[in-house]
C-alpha positions as CSV (number, residue, x, y, z in Angstrom):
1,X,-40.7,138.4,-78.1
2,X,-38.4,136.5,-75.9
3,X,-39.7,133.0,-76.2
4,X,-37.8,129.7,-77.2
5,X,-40.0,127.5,-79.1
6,X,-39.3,123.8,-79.6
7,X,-39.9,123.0,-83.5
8,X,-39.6,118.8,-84.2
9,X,-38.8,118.2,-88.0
10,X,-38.3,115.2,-89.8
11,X,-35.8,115.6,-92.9
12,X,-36.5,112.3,-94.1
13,X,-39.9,113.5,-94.9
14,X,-40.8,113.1,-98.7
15,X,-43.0,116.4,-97.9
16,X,-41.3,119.9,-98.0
17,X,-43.6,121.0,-95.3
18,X,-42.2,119.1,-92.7
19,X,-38.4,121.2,-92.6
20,X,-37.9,124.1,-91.5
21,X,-37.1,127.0,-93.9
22,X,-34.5,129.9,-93.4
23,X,-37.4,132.4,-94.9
24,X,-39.5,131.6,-92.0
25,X,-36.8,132.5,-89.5
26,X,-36.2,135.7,-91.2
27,X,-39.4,136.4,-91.2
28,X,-39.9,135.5,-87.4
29,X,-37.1,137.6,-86.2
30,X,-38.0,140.7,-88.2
31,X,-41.5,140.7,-86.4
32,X,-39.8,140.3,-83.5
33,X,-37.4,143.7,-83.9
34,X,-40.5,145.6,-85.3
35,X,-43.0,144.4,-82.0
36,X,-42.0,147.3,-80.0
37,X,-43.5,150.0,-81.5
38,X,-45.6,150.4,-84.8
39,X,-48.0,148.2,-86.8
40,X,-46.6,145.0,-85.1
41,X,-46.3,145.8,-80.9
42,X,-48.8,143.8,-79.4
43,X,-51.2,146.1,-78.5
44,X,-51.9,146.9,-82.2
45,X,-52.1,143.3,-83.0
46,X,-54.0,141.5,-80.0
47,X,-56.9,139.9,-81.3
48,X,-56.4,139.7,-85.2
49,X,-57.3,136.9,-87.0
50,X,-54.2,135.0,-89.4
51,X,-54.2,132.5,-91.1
52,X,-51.0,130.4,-92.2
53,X,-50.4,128.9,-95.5
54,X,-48.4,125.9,-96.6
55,X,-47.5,126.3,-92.5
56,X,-44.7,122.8,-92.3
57,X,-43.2,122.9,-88.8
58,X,-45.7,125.9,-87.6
59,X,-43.0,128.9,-86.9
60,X,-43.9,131.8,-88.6
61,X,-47.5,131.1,-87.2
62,X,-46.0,130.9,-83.8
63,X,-44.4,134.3,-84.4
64,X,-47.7,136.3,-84.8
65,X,-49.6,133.8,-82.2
66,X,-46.9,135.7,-79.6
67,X,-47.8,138.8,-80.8
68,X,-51.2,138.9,-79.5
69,X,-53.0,137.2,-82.8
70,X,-55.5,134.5,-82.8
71,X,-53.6,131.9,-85.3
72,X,-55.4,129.4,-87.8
73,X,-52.2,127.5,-89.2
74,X,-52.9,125.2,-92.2
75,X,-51.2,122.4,-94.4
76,X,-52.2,119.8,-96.3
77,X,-53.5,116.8,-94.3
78,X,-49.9,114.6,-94.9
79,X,-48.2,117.3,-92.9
80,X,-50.8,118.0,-90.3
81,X,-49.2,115.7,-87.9
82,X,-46.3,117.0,-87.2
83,X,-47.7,120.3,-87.0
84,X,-50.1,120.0,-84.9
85,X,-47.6,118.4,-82.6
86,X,-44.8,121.1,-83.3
87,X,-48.3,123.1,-81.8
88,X,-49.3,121.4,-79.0
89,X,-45.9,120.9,-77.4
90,X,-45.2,124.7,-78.0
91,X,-48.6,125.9,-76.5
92,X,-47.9,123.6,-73.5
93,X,-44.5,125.2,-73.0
94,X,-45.4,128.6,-73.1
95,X,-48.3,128.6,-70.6
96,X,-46.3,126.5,-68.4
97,X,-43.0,129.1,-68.5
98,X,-45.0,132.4,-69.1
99,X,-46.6,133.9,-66.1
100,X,-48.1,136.5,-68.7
101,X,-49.2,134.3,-71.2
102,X,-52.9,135.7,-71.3
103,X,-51.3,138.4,-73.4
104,X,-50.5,135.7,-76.5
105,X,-52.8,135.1,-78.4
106,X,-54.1,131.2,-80.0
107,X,-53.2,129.0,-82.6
108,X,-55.3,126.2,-84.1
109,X,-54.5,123.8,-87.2
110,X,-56.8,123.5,-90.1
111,X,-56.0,121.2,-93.5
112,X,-56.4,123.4,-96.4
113,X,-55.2,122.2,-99.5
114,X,-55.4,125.7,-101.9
115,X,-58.0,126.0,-103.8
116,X,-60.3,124.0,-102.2
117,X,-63.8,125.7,-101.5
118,X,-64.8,123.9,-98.3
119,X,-61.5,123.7,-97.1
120,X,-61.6,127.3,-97.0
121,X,-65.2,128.1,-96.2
122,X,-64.1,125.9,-93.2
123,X,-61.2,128.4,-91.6
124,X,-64.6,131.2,-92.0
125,X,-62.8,134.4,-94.5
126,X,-61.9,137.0,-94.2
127,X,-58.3,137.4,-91.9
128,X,-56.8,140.6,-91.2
129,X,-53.3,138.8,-92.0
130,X,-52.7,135.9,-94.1
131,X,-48.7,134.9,-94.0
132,X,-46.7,132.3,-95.5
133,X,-42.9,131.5,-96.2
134,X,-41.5,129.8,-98.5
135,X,-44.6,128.6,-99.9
136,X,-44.0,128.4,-103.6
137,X,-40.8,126.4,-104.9
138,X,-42.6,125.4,-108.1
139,X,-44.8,127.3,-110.9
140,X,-47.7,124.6,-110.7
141,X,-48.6,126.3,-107.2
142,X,-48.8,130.0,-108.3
143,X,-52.4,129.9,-109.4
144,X,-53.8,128.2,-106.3
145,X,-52.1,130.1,-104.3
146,X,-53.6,133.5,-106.3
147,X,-57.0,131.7,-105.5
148,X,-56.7,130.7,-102.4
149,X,-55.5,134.6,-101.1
150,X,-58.3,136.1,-103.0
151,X,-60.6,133.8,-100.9
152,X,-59.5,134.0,-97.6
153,X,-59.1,138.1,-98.6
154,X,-61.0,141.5,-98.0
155,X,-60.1,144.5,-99.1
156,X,-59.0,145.2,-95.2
157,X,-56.4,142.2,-95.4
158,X,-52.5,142.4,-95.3
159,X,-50.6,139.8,-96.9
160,X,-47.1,139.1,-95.6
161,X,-45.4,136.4,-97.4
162,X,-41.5,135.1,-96.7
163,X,-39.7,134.0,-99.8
164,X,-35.6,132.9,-100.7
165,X,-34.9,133.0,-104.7
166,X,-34.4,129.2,-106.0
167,X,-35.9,129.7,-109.5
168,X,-35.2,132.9,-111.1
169,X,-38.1,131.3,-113.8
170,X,-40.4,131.1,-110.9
171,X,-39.7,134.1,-109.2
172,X,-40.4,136.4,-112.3
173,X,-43.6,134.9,-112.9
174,X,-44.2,135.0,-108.9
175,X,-43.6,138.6,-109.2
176,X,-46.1,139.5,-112.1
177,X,-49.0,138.0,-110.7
178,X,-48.2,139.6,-107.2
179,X,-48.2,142.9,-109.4
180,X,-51.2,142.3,-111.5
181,X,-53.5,141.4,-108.3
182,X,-52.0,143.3,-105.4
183,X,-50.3,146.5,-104.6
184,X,-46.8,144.4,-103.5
185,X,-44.2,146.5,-100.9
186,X,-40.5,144.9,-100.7
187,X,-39.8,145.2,-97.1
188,X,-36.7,146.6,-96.8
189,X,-33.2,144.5,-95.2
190,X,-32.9,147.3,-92.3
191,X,-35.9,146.8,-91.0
192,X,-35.1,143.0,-90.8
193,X,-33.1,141.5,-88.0
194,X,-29.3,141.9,-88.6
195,X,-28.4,138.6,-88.5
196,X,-31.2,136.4,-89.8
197,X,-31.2,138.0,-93.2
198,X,-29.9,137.0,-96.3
199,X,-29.4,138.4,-99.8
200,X,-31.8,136.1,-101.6
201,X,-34.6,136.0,-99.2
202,X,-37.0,138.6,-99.4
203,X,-40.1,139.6,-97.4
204,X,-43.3,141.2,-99.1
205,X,-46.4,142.9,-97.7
206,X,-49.2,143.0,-100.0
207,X,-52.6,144.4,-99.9
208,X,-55.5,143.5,-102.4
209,X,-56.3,145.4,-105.3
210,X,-59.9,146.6,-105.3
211,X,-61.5,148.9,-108.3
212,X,-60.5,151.9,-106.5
213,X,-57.3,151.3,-105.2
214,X,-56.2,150.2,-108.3
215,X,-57.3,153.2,-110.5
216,X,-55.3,155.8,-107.4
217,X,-52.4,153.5,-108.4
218,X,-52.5,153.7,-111.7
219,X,-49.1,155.4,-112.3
220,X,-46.9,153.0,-110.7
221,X,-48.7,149.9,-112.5
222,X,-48.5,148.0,-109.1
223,X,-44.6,148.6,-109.0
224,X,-42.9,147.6,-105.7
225,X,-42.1,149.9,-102.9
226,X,-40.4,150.1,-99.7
227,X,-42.5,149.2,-96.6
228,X,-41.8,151.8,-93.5
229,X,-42.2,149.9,-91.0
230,X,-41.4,151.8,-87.5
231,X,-37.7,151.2,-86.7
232,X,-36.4,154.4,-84.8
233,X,-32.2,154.8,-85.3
234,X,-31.9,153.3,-88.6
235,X,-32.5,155.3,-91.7
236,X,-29.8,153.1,-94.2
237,X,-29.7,149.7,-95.2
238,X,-26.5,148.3,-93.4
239,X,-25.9,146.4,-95.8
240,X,-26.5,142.2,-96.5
241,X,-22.6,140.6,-96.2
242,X,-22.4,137.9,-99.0
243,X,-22.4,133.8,-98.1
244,X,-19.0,133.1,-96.6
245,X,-17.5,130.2,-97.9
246,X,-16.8,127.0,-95.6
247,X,-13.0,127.3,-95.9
248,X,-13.8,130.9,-94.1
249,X,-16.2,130.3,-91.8
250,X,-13.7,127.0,-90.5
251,X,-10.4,129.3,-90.5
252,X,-12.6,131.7,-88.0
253,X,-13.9,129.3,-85.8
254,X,-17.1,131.3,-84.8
255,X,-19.9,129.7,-87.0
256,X,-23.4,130.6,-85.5
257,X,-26.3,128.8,-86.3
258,X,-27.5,131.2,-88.4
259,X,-24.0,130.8,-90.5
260,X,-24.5,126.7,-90.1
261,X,-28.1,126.9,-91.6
262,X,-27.0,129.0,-94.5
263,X,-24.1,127.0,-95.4
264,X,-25.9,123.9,-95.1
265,X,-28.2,125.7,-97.6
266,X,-25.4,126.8,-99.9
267,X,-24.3,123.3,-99.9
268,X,-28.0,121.5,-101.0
269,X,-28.1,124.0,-104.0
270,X,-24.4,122.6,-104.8
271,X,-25.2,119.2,-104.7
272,X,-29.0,119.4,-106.1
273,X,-28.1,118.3,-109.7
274,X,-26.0,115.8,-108.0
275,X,-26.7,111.9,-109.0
276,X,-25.1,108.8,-107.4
């Protein structure tokens, strides 16, 4: 998409929201390979309506805003703040350093706390995309969220959510109410971007399931399958290379920032259980 966007965080935050997570990263830069061609080039996806939950610092939003989308970007009202400046500072830059920018679309901020009618009668249902990454971390938020798709749902709506493995507990159950209320497609790691990928973040596409829709897929009980999304020259997985270690990554001297974020990761999990 080649834009650099400039995403403020504060770390010191008690509120998850206002970080930014590796899953939305991943899932920025695999829109960003699939854009030329296929369901995500611009021209297929000027105009559609998204709407971001649980949106923190506001980049996965960003990513579909420069795809031609009109954006509605929600949090709850603690982290609206930073977002909306994380949105105003970016909007700014890119019509000030994009000659073109009439072909990207808008983004707006809107609290929405799921599960909370007016909040989303407010943001006006149905999208043709609701996203979100990293949005569950704990098993209390499953059911909202479940609500809060359905809502802001119609049978027409894709659902693309981002997600990295913390809670094997949590993921299962993630997983069998995905499967009991939607027809869930694991997008594959070759159609992500080579780099910004990792083993335990995964990306999803879901649709709704509706009477008949779910009767036609009755014989794979709402099973996961592999997303084809467009990407001409690659037909195998190359392959996800395990998390190097520090010792490794010091001894080669060519950490990226992709490498830097992930071992930063590898190191919270480490120390989570932790207590001084």
């Amino acid at each position: 998409m080649g834009h650099r966007l400039h995403i403020s965080q504060d770390p010191n935050s008690k509120h998850l929201g206002t970080t930014v997570w590796d899953a939305s990263m991943v899932f920025v830069k695999f829109l960003e390979k699939n854009s030329r061609k296929g369901r995500f080039c611009p021209s297929k996806m000027k105009g559609k309506r998204v709407i971001e939950l649980g949106a923190g610092c506001g980049l996965a939003g960003f990513g579909m805003a420069l795809l031609g989308c009109d954006v509605t970007t929600t949090d709850q009202v603690e982290v609206l703040p930073l977002l909306i400046r994380n949105v105003e500072r970016n909007r700014s830059w890119i019509s000030q350093s994009n000659s073109d920018s009439g072909s990207i679309g808008s983004i707006t901020v809107a609290e929405l706390d799921w599960g909370n009618k007016e909040h989303i009668k407010a943001v006006e249902p149905p999208f043709d995309y609701i996203i979100g990454t990293d949005v569950v971390y704990s098993e209390h938020l499953l059911q909202p969220l479940l609500e809060t798709i359905t809502a802001l749902s119609s049978p027409k709506t894709k659902i693309l959510l981002g997600y990295e493995i913390r809670s094997t507990t949590v993921h299962e159950k993630m997983m069998e109410m995905w499967k009991n209320n939607f027809v869930v497609k694991t997008i594959s790691k070759s159609k992500m971007d080579p780099k910004y990928q990792h083993p335990s973040i995964h990306l999803y596409m879901m649709d709704l399931k509706v009477p008949s829709s779910a009767d036609a897929g009755a014989s794979d009980n709402g099973n996961e399958e592999e997303e084809d999304v467009p990407n001409p020259g690659e037909d195998e997985d190359p392959g996800v290379k395990s998390e190097p270690s520090s010792a490794s990554l010091e001894a080669s001297g060519s950490m990226d920032d992709w490498e830097i974020r992930r071992c930063g990761a590898m190191a919270a999990r480490l120390l989570k259980d932790v207590k001084l």
